[in-house]
C-alpha positions as CSV (number, residue, x, y, z in Angstrom):
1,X,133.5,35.6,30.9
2,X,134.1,33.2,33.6
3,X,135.4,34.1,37.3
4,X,139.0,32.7,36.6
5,X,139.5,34.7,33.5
6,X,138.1,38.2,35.1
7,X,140.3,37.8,38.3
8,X,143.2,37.1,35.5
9,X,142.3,40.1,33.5
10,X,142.0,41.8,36.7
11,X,145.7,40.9,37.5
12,X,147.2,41.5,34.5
13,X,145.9,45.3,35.0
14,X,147.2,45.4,38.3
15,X,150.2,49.0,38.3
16,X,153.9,48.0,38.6
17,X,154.2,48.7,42.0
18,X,151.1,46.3,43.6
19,X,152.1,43.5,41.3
20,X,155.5,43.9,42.9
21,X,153.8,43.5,46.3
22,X,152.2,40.5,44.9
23,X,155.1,39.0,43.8
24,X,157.1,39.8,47.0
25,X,154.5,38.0,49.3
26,X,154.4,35.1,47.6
27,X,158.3,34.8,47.9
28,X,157.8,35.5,51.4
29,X,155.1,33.2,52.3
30,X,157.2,30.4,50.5
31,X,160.2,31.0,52.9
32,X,157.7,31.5,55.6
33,X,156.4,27.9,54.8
34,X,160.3,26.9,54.4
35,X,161.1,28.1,57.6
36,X,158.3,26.4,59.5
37,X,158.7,23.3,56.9
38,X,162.7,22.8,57.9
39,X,162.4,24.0,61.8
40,X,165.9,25.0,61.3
41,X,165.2,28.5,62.7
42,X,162.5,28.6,65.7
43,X,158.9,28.3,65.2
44,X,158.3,32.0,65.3
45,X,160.7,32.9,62.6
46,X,158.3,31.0,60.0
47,X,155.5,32.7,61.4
48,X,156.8,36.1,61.3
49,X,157.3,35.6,57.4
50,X,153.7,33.9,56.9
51,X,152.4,37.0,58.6
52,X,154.1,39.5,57.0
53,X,153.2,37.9,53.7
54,X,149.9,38.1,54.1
55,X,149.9,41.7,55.5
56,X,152.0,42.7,51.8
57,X,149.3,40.9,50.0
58,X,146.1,42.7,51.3
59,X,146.5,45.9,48.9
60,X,146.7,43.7,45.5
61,X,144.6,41.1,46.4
62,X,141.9,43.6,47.5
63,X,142.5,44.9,43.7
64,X,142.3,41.0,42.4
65,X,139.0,39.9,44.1
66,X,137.0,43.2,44.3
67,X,134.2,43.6,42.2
């Protein structure tokens, strides 16, 4: 097997509740982007998302790239 499909096989096991988690940063670090893309809102808005984001992601992506 080659990295990309064990880290896919890896995800598809991943419980309901930490794909959830997966799914919700990514939304959130796409608005964060958005945010700091459109500069409607001020600076710190986008980064609050961005950071956020990546805090929601640590718990699946720990599941994703461990060994």
């Amino acid at each position: 097997m080659s990295w990309i499909a064990d880290k896919i096989g890896k995800f598809r096991q991943l419980s309901n509740p930490y794909l959830s988690l997966h799914i919700t940063s990514k939304f959130l670090f796409g608005v964060g982007l958005g945010v700091l893309l459109a500069d409607w809102f001020p600076k710190w808005t986008g980064w609050i998302f961005v950071i956020v984001a990546l805090v929601i992601a640590i718990p699946s992506a720990r599941i994703i790239l461990g060994k």
